[in-house]
mmCIF file as Biopython writes it, N, C-alpha, C and O atoms, coordinates in Angstrom:
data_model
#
loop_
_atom_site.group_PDB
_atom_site.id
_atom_site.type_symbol
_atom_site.label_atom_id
_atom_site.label_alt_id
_atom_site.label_comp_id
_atom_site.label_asym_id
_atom_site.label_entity_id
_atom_site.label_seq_id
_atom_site.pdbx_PDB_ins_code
_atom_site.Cartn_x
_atom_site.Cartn_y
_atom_site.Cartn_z
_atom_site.occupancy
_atom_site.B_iso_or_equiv
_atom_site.auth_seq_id
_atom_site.auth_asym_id
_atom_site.pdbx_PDB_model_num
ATOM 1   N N  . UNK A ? 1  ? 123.157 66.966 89.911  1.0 0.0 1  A 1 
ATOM 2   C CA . UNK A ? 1  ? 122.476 65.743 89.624  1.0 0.0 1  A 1 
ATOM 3   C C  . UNK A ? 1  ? 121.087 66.106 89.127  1.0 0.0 1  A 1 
ATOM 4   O O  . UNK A ? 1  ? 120.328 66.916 89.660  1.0 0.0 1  A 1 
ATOM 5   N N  . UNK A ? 2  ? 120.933 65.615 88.374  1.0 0.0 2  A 1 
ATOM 6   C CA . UNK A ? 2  ? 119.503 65.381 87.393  1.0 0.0 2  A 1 
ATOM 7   C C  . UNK A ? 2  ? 118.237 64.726 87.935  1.0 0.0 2  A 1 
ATOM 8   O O  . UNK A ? 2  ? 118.321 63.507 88.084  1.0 0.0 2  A 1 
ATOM 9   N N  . UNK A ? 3  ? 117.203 65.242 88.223  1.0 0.0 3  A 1 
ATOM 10  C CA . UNK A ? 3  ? 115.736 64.417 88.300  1.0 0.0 3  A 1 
ATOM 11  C C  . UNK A ? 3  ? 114.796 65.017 87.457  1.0 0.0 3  A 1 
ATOM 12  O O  . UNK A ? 3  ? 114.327 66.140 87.269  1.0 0.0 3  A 1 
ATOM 13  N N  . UNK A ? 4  ? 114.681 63.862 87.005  1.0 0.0 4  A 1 
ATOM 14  C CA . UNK A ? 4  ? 113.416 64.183 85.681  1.0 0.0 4  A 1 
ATOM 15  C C  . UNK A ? 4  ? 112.301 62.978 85.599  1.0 0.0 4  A 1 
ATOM 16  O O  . UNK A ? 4  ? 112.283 61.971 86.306  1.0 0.0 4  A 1 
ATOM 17  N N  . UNK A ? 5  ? 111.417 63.318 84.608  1.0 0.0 5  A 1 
ATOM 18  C CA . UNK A ? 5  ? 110.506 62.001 84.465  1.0 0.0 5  A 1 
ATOM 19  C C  . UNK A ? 5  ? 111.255 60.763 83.843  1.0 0.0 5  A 1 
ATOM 20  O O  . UNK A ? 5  ? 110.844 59.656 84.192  1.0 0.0 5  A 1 
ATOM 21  N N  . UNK A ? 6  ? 112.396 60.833 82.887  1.0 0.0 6  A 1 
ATOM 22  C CA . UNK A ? 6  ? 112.860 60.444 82.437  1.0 0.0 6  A 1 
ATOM 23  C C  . UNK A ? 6  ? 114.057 59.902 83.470  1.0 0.0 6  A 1 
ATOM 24  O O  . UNK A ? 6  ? 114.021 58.729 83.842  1.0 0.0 6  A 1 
ATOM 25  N N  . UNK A ? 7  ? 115.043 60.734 83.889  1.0 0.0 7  A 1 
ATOM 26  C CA . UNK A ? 7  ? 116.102 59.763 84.737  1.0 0.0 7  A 1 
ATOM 27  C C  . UNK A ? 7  ? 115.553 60.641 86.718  1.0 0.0 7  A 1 
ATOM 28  O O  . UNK A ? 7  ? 115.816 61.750 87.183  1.0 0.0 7  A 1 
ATOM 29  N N  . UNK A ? 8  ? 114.683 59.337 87.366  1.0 0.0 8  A 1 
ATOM 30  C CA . UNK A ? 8  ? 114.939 59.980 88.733  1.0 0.0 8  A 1 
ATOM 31  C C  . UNK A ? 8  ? 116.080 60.140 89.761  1.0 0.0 8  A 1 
ATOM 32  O O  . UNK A ? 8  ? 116.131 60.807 90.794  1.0 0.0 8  A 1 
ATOM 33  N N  . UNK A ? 9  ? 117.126 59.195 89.069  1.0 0.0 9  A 1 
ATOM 34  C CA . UNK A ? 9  ? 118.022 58.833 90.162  1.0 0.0 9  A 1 
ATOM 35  C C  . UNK A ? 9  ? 117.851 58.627 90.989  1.0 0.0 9  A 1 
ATOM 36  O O  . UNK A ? 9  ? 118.506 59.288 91.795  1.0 0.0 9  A 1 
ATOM 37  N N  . UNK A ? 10 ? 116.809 57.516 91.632  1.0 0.0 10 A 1 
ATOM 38  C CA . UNK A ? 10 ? 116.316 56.908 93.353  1.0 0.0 10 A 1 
ATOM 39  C C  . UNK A ? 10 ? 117.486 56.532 93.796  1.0 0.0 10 A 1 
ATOM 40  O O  . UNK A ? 10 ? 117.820 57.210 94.768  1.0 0.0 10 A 1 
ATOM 41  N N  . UNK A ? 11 ? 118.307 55.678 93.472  1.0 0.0 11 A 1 
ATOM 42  C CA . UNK A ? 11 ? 119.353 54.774 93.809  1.0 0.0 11 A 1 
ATOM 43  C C  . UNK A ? 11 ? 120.096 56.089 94.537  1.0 0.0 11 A 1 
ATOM 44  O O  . UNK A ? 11 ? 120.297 55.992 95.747  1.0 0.0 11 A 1 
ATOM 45  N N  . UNK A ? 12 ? 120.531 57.372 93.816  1.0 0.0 12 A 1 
ATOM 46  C CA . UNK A ? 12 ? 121.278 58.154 94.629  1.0 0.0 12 A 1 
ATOM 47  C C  . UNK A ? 12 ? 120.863 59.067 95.000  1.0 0.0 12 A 1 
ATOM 48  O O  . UNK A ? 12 ? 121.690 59.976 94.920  1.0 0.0 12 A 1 
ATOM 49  N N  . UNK A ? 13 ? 119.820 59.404 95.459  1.0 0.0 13 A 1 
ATOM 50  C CA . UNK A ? 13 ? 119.344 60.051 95.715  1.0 0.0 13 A 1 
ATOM 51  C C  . UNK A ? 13 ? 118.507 59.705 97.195  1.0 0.0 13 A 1 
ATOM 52  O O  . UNK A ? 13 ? 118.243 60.487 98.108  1.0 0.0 13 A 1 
ATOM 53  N N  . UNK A ? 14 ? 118.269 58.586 97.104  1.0 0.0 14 A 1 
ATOM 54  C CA . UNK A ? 14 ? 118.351 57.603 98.882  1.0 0.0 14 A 1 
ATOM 55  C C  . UNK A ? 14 ? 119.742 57.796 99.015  1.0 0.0 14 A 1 
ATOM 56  O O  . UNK A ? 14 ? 119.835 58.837 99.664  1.0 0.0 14 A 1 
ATOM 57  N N  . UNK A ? 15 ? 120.776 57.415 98.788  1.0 0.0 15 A 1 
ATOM 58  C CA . UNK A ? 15 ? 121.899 57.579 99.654  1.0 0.0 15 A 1 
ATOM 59  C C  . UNK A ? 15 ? 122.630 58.419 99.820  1.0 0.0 15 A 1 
ATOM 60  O O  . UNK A ? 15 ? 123.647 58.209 100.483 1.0 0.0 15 A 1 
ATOM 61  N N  . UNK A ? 16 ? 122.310 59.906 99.167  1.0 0.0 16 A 1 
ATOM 62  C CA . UNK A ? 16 ? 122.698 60.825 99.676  1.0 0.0 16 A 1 
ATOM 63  C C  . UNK A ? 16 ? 121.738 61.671 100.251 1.0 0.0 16 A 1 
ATOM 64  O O  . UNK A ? 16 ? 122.075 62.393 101.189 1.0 0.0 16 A 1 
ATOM 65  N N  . UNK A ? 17 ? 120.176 61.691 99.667  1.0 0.0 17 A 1 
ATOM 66  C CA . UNK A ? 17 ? 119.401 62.649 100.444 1.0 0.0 17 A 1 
ATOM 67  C C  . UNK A ? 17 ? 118.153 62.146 100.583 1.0 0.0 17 A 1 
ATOM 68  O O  . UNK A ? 17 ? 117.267 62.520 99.814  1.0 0.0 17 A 1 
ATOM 69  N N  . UNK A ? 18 ? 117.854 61.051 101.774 1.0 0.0 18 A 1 
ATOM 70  C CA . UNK A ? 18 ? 116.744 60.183 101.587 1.0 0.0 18 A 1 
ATOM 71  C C  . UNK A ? 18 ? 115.138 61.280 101.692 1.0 0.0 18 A 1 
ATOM 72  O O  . UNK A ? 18 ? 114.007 61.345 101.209 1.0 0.0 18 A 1 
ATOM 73  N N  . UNK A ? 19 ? 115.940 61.907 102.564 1.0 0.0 19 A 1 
ATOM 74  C CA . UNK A ? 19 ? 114.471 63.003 102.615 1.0 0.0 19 A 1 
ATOM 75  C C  . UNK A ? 19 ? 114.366 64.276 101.597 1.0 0.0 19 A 1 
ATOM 76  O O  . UNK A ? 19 ? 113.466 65.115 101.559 1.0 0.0 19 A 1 
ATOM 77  N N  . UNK A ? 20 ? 115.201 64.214 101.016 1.0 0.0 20 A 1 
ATOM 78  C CA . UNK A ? 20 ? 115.329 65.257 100.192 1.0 0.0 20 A 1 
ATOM 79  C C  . UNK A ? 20 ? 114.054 65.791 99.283  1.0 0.0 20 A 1 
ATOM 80  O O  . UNK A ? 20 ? 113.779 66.978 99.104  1.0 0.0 20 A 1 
ATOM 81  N N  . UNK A ? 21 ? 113.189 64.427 98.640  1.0 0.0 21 A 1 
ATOM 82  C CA . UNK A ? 21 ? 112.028 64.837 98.135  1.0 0.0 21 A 1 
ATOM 83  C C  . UNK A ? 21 ? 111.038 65.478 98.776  1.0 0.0 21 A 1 
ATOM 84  O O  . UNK A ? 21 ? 110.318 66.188 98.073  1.0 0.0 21 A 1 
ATOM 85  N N  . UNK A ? 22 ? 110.756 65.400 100.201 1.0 0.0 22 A 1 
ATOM 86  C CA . UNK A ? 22 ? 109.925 66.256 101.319 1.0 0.0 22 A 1 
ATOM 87  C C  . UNK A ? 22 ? 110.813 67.994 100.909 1.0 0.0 22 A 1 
ATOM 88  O O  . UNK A ? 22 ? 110.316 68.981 101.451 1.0 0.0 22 A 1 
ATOM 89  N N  . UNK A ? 23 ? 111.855 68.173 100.131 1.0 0.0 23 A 1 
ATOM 90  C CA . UNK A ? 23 ? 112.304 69.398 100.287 1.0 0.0 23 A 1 
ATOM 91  C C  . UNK A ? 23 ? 111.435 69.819 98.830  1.0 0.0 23 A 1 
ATOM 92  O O  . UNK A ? 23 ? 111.405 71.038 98.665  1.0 0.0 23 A 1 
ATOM 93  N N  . UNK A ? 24 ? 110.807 69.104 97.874  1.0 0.0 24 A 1 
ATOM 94  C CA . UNK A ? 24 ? 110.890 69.578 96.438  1.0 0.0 24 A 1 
ATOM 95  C C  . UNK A ? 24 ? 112.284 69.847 95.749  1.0 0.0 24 A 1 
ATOM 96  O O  . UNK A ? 24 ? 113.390 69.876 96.289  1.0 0.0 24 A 1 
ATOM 97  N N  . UNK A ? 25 ? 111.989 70.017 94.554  1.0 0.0 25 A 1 
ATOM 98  C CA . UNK A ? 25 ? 113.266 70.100 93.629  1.0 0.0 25 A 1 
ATOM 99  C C  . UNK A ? 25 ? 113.196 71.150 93.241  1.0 0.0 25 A 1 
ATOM 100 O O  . UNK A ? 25 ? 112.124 71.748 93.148  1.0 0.0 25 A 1 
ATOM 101 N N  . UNK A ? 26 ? 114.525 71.724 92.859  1.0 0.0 26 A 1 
ATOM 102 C CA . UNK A ? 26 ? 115.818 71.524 92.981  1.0 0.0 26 A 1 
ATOM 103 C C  . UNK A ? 26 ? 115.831 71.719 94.939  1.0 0.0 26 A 1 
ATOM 104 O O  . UNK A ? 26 ? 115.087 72.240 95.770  1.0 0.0 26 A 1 
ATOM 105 N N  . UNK A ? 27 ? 117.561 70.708 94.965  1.0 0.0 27 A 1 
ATOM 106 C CA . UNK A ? 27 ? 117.938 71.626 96.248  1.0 0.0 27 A 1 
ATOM 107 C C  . UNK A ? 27 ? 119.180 71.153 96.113  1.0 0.0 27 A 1 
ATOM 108 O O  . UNK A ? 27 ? 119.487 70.801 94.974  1.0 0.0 27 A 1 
ATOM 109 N N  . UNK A ? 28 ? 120.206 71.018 97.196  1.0 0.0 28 A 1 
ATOM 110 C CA . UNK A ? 28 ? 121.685 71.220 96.917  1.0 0.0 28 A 1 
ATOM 111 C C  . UNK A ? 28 ? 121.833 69.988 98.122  1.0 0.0 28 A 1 
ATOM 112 O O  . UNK A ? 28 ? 121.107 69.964 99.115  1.0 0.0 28 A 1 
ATOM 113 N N  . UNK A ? 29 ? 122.938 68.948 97.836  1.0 0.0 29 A 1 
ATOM 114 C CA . UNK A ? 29 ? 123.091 68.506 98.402  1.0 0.0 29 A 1 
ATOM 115 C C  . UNK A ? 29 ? 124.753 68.605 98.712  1.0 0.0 29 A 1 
ATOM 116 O O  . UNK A ? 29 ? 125.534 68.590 97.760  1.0 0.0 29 A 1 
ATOM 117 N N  . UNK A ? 30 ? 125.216 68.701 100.032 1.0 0.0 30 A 1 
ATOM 118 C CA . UNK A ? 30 ? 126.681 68.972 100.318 1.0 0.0 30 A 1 
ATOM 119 C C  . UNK A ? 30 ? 127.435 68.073 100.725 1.0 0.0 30 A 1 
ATOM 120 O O  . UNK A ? 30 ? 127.001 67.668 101.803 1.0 0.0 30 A 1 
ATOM 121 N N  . UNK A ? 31 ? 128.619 67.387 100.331 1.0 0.0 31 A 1 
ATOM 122 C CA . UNK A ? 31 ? 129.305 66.025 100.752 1.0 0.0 31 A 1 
ATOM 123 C C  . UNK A ? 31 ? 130.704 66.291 101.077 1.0 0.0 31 A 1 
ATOM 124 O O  . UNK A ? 31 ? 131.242 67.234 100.498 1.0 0.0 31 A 1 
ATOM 125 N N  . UNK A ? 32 ? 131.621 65.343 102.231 1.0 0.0 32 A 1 
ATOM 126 C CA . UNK A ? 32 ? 133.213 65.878 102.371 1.0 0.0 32 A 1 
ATOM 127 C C  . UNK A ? 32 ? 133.863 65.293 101.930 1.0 0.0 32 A 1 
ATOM 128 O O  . UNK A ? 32 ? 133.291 64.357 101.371 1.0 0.0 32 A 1 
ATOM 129 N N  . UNK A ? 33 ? 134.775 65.281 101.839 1.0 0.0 33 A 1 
ATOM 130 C CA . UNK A ? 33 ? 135.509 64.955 100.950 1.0 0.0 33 A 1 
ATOM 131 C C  . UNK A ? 33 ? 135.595 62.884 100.652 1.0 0.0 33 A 1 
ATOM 132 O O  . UNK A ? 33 ? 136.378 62.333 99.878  1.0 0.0 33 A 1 
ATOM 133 N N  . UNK A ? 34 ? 134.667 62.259 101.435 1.0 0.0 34 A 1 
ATOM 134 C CA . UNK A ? 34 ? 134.187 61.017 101.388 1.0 0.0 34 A 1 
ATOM 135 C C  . UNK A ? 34 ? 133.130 60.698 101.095 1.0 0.0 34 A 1 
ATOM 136 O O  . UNK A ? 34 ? 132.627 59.579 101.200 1.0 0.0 34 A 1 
ATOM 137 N N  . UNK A ? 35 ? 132.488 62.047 100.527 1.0 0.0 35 A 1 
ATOM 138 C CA . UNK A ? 35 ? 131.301 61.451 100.287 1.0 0.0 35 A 1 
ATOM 139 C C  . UNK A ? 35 ? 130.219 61.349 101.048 1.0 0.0 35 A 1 
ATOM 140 O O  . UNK A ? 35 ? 129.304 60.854 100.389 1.0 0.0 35 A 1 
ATOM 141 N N  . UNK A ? 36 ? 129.824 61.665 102.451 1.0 0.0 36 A 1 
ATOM 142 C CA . UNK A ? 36 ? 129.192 61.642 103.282 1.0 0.0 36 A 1 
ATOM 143 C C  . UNK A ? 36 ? 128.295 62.486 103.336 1.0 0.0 36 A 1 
ATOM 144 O O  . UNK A ? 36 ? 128.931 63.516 103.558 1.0 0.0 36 A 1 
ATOM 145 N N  . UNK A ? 37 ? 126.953 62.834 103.271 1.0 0.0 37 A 1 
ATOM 146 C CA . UNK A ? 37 ? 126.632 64.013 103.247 1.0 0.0 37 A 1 
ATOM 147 C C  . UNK A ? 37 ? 126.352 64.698 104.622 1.0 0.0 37 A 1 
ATOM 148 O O  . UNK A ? 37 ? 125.927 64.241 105.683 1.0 0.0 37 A 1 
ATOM 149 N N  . UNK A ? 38 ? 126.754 66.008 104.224 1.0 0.0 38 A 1 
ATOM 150 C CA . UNK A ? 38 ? 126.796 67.007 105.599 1.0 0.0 38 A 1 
ATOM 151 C C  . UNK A ? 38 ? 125.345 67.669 105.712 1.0 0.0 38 A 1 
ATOM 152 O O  . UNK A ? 38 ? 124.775 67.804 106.795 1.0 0.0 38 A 1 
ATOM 153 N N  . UNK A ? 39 ? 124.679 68.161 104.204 1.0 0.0 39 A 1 
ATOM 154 C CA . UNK A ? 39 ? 123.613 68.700 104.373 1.0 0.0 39 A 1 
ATOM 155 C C  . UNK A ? 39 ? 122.840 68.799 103.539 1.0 0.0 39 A 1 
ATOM 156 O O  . UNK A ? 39 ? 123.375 68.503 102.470 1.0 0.0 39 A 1 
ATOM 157 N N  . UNK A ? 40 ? 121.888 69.047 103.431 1.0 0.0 40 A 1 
ATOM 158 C CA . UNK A ? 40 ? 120.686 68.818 102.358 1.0 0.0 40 A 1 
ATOM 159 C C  . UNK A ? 40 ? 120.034 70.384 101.971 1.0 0.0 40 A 1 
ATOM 160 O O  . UNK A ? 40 ? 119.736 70.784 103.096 1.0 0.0 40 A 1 
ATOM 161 N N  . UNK A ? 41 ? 119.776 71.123 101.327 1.0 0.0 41 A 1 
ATOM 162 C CA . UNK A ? 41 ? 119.626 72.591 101.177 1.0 0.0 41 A 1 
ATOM 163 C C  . UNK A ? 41 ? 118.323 72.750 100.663 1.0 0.0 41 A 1 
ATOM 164 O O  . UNK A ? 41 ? 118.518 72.284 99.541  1.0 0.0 41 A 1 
ATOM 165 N N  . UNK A ? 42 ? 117.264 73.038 100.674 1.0 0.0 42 A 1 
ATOM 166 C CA . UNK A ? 42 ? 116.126 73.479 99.796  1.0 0.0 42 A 1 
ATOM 167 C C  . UNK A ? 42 ? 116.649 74.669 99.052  1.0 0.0 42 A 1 
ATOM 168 O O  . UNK A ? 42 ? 117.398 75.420 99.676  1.0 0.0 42 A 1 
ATOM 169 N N  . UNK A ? 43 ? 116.304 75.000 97.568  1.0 0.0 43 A 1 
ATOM 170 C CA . UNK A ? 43 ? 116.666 76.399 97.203  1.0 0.0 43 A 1 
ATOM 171 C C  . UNK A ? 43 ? 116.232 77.068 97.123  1.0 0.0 43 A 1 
ATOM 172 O O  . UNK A ? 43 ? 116.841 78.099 96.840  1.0 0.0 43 A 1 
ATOM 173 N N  . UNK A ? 44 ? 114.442 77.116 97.335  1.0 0.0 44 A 1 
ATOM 174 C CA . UNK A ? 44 ? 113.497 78.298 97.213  1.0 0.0 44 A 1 
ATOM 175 C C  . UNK A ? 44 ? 114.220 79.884 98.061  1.0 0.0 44 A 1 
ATOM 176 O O  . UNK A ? 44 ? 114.118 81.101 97.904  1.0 0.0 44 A 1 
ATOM 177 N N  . UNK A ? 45 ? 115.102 78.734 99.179  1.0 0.0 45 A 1 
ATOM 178 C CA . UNK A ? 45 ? 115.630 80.211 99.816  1.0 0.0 45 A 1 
ATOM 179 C C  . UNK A ? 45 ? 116.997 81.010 99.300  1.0 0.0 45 A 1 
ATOM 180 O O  . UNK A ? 45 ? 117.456 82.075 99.711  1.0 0.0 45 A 1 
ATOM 181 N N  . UNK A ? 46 ? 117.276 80.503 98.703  1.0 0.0 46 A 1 
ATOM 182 C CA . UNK A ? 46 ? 118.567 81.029 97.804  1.0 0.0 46 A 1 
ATOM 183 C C  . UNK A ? 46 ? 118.025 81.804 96.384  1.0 0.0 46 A 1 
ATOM 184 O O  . UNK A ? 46 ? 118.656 82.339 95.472  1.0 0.0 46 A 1 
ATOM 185 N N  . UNK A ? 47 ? 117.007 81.674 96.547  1.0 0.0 47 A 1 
ATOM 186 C CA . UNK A ? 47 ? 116.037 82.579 94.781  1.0 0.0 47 A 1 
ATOM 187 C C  . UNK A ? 47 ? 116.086 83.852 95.353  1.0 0.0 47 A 1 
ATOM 188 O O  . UNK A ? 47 ? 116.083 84.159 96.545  1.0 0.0 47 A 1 
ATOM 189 N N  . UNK A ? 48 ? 116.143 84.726 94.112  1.0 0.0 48 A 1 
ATOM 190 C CA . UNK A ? 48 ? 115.359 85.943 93.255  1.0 0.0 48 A 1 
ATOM 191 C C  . UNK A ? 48 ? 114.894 86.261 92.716  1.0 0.0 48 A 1 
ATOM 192 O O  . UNK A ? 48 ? 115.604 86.804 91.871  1.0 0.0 48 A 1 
ATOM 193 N N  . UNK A ? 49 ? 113.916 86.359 92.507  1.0 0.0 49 A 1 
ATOM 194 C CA . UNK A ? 49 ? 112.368 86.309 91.381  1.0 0.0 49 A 1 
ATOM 195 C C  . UNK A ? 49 ? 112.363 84.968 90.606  1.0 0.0 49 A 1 
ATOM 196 O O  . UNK A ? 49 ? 111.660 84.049 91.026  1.0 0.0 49 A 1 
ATOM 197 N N  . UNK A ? 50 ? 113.194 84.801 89.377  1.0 0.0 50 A 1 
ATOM 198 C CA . UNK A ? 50 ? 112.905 83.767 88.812  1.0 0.0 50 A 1 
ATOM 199 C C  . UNK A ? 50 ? 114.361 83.136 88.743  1.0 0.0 50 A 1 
ATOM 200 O O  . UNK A ? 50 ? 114.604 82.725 87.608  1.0 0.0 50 A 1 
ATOM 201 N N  . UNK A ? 51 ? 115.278 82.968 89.546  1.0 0.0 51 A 1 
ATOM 202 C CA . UNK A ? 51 ? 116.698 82.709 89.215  1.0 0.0 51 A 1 
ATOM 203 C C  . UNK A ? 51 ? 117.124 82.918 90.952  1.0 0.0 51 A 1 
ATOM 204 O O  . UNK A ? 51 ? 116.444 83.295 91.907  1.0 0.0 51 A 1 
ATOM 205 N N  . UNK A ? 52 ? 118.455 82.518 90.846  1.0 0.0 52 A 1 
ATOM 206 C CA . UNK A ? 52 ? 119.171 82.498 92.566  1.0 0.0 52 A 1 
ATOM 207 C C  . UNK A ? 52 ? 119.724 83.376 92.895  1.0 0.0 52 A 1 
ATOM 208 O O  . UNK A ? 52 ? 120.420 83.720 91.940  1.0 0.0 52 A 1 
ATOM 209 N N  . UNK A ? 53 ? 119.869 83.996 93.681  1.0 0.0 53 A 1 
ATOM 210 C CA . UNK A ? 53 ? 120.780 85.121 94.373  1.0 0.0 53 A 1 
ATOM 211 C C  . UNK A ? 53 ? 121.910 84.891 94.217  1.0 0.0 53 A 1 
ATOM 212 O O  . UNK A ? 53 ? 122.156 83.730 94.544  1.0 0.0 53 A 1 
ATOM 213 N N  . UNK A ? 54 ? 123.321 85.781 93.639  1.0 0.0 54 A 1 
ATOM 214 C CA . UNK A ? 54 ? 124.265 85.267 93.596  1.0 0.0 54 A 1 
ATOM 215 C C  . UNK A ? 54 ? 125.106 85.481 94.837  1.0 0.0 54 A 1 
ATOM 216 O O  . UNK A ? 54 ? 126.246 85.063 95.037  1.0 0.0 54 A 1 
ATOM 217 N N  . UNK A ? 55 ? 124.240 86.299 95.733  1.0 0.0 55 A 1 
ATOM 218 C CA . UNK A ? 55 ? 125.298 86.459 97.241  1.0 0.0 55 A 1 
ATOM 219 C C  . UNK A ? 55 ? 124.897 85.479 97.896  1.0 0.0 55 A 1 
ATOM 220 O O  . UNK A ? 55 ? 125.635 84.679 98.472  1.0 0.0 55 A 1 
ATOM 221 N N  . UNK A ? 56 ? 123.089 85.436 97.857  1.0 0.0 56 A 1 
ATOM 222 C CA . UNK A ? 56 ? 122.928 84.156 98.745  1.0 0.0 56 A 1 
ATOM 223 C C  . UNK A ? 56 ? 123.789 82.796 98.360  1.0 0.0 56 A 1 
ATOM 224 O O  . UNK A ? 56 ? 123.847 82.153 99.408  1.0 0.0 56 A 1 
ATOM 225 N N  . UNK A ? 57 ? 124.145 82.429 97.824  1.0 0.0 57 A 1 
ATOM 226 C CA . UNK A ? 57 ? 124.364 81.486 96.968  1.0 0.0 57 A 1 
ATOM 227 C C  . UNK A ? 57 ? 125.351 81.069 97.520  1.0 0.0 57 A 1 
ATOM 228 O O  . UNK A ? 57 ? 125.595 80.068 98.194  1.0 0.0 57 A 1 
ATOM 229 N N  . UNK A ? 58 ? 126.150 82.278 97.038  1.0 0.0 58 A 1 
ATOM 230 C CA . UNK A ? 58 ? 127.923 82.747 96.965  1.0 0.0 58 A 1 
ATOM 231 C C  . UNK A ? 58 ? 127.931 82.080 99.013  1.0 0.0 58 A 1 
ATOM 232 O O  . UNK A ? 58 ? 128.510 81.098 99.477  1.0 0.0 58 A 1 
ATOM 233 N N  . UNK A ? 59 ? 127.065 83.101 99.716  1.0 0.0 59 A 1 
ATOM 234 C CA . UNK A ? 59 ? 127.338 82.810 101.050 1.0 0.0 59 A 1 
ATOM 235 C C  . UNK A ? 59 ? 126.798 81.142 101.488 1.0 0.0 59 A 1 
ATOM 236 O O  . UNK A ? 59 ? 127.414 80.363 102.215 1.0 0.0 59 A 1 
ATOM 237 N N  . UNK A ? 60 ? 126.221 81.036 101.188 1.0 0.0 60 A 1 
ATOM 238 C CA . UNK A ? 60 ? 125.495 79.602 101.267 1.0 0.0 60 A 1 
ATOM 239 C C  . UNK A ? 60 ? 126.876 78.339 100.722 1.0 0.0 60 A 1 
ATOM 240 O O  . UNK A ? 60 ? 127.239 77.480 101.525 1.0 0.0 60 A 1 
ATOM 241 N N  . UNK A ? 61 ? 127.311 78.398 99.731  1.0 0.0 61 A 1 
ATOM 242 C CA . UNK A ? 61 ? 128.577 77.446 99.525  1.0 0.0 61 A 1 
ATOM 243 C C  . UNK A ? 61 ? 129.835 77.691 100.327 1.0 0.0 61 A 1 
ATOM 244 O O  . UNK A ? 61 ? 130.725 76.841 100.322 1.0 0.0 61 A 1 
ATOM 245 N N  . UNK A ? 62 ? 129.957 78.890 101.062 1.0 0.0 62 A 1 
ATOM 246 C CA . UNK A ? 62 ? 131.476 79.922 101.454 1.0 0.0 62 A 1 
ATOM 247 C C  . UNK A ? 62 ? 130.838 78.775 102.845 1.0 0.0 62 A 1 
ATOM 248 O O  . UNK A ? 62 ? 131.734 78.119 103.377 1.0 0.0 62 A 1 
ATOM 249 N N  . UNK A ? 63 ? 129.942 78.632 103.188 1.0 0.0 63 A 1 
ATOM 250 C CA . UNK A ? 63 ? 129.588 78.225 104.914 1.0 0.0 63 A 1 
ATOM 251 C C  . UNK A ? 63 ? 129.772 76.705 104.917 1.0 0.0 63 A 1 
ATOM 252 O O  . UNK A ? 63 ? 129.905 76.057 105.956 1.0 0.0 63 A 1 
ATOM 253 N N  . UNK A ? 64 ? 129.770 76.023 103.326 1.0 0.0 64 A 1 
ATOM 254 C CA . UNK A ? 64 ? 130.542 74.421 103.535 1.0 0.0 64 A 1 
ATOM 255 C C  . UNK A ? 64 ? 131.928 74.384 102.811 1.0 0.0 64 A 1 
ATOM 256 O O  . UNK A ? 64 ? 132.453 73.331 102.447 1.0 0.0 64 A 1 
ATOM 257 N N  . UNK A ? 65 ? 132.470 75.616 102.636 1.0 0.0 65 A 1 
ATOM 258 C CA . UNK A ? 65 ? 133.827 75.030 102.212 1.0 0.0 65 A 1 
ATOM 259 C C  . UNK A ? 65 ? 134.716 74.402 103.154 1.0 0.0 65 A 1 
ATOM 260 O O  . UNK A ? 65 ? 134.879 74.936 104.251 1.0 0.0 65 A 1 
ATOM 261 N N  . UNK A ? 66 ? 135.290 73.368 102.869 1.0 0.0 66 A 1 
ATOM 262 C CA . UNK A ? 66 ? 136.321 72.933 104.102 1.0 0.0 66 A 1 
ATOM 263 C C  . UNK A ? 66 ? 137.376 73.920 104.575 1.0 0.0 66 A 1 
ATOM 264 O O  . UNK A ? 66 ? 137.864 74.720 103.777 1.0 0.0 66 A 1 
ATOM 265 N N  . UNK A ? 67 ? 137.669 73.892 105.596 1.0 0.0 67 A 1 
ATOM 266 C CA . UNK A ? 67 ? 138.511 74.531 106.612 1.0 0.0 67 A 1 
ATOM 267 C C  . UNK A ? 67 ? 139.870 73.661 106.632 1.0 0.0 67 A 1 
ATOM 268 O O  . UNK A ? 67 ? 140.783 73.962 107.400 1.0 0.0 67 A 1 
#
């Protein structure tokens, strides 16, 4: 999902991550299979210099896949 000056997406972005802007942007938001969200992610911690870790990453999505 997209936030820009141009499209903020408030509307969904309250109903899936009302606090999410206290995280800064980007971050990851995680939902089950209804839609519900499970968790809200900041990504500064998933970086590597100027780009994301692909293990952090990799491990970070492997820990909400459904079971």
């Amino acid at each position: 999902m997209n936030y820009s000056k141009e499209n903020k997406n408030e509307a969904v972005f309250q109903k899936y991550a009302p606090e999410g802007s206290k995280l800064g942007y980007p971050f990851f938001i995680i939902l089950d299979k209804n839609g519900k969200t499970l968790h809200v992610q900041e990504s500064g911690s998933l970086e590597k210099g100027k780009s994301y870790d692909e293990e952090k990453v990799l491990k970070f999505f492997n820990t909400w896949v459904a079971k």
